[in-house]
VEXPA-911699 format. One line per 2 residues: their letters; for each residue x, y, z of N, C-alpha, C, O. Coordinates in Angstrom, 1 decimal, always signed. Atoms other than C-alpha are relative to their C-alpha. Layout:
a = X Y Z X Y Z X Y Z X Y Z  ...
END
This chain:
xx = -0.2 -0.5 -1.4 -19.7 +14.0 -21.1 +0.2 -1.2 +1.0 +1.0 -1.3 +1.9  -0.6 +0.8 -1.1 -19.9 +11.1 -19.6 +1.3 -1.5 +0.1 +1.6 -2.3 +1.0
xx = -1.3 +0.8 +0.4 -17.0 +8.9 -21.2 +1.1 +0.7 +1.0 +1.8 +0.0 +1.7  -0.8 -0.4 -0.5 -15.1 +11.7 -19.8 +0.0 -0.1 +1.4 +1.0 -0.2 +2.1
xx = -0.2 +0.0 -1.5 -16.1 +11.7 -16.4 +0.4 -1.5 +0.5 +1.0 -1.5 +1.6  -0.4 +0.7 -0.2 -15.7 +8.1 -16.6 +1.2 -0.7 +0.3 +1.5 -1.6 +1.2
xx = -1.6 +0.2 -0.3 -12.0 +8.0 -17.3 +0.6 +0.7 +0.7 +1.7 +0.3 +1.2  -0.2 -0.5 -1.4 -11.7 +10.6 -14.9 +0.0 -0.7 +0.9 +1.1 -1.2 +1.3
xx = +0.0 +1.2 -1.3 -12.5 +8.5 -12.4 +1.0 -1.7 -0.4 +1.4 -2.2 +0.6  -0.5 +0.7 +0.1 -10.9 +5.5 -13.8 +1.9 +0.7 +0.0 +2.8 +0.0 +0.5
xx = -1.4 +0.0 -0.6 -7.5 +7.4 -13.7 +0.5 +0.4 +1.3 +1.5 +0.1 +1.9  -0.1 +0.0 -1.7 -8.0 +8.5 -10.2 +0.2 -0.8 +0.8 +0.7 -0.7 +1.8
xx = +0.5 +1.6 -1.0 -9.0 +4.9 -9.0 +1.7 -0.4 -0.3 +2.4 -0.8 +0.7  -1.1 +0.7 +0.6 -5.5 +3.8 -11.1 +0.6 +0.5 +1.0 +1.0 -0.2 +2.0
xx = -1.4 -0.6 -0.8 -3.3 +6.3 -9.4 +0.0 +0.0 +1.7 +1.1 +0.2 +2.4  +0.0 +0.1 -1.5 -4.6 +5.8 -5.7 +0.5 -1.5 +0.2 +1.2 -1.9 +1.1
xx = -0.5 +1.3 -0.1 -4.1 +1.8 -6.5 +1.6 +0.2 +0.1 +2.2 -0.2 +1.0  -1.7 +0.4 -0.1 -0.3 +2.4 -7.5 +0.8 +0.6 +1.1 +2.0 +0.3 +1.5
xx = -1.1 -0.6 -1.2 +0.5 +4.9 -4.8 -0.5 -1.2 +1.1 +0.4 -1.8 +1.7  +0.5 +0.9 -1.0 -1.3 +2.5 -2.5 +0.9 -1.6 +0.3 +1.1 -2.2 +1.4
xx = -0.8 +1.0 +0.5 +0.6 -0.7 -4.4 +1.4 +0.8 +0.9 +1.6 +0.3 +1.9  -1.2 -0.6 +0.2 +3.9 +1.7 -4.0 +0.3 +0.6 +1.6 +1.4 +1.0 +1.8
xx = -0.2 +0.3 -1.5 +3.3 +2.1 +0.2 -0.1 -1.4 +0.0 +1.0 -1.9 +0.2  +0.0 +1.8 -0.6 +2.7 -1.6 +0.6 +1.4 -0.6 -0.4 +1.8 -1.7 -0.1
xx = -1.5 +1.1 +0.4 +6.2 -2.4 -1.1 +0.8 +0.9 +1.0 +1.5 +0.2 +1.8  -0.6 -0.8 -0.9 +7.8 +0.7 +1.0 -0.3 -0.1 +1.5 -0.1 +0.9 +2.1
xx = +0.4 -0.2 -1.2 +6.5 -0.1 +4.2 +0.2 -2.1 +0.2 +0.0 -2.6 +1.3  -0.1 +0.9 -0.9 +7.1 -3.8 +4.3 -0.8 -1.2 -0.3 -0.5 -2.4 -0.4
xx = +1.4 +1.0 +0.5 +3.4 -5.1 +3.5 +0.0 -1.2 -0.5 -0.6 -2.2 -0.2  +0.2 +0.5 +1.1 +4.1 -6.5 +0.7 +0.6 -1.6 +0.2 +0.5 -2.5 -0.7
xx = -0.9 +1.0 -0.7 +6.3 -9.4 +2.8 -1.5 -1.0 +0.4 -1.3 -2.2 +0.7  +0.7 +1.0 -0.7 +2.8 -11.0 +3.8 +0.0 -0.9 -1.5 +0.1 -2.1 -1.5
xx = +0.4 +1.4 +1.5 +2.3 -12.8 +0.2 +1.1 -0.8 +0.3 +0.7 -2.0 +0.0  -0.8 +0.8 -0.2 +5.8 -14.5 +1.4 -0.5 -1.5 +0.7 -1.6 -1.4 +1.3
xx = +0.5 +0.9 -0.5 +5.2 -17.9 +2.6 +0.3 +0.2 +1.4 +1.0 +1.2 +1.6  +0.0 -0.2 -1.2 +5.1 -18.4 +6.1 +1.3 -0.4 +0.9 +1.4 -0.1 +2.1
xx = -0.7 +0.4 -0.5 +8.2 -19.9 +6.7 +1.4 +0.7 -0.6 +2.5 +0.4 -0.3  -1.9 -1.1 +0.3 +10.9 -17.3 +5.0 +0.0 +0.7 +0.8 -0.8 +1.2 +1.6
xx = -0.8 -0.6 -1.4 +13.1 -16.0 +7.1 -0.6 +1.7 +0.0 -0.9 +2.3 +1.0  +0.3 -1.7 +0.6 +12.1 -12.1 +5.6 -1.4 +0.2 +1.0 -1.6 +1.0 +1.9
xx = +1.4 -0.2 -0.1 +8.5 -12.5 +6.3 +0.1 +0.4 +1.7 -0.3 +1.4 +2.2  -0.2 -0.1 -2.1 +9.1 -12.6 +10.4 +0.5 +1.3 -0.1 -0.1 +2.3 -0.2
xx = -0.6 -1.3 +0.6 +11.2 -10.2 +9.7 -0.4 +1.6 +0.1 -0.4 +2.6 +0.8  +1.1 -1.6 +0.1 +9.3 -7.7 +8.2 -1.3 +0.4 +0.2 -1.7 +1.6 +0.2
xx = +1.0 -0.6 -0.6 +6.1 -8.1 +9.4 +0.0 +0.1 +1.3 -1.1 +0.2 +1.8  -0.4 -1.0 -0.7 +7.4 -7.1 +12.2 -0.4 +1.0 +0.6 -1.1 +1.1 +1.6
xx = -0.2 -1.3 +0.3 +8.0 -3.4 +11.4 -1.6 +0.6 -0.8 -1.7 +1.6 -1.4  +1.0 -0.5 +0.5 +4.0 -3.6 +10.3 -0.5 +1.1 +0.7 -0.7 +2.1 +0.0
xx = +0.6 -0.5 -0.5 +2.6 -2.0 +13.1 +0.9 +1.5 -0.3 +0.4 +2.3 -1.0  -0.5 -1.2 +0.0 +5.3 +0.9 +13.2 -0.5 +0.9 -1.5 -1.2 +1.9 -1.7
xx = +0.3 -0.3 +1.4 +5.1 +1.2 +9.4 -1.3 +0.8 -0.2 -1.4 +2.0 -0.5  +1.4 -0.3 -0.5 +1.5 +1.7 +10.0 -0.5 +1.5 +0.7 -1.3 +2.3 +0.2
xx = +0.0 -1.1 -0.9 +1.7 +4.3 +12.7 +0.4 +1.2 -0.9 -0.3 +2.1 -1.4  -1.1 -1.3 +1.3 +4.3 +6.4 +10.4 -1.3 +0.2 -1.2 -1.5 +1.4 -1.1
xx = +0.5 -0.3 +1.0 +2.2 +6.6 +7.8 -1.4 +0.3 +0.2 -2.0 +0.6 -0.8  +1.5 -1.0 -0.7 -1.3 +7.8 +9.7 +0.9 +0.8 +0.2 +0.7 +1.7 -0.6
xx = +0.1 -1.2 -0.1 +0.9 +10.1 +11.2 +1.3 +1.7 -1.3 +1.9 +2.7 -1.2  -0.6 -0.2 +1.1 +2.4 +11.4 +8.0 -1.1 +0.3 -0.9 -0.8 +1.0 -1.8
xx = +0.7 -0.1 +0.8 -0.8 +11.5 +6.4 -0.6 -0.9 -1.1 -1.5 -0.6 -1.9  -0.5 +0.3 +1.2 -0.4 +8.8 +4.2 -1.5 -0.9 +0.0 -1.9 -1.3 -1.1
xx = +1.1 +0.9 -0.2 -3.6 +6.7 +5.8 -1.3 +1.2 +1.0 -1.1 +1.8 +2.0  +0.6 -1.0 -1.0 -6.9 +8.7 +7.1 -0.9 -1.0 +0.8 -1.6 -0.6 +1.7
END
């Protein structure tokens, strides 16, 4: 019983990481590991705060 509840929880934790991984590439985020001096990075973080916004009011952050 409790193997099971364990990987329970271990596929829940997985799937909130990749949708979580899978906003951070759709929204932009994922531009901070860029070094500081590519042109992208200015760029895109940016469009963090909006990204941001959009996706509280979307639901996507509580």
């Amino acid at each position: 019983m409790e193997i099971a509840h364990a990987a329970k929880v271990v596929v829940e934790r997985s799937f909130v990481i990749k949708e979580w991984l899978m906003f951070l590439a759709a929204t932009g985020l994922s531009a901070l590991a860029m070094p500081a001096h590519h042109p992208l990075r200015a760029q895109t973080t940016a469009s963090i705060p909006a990204a941001g916004y959009a996706a509280f009011n979307l639901g996507l952050l509580s």
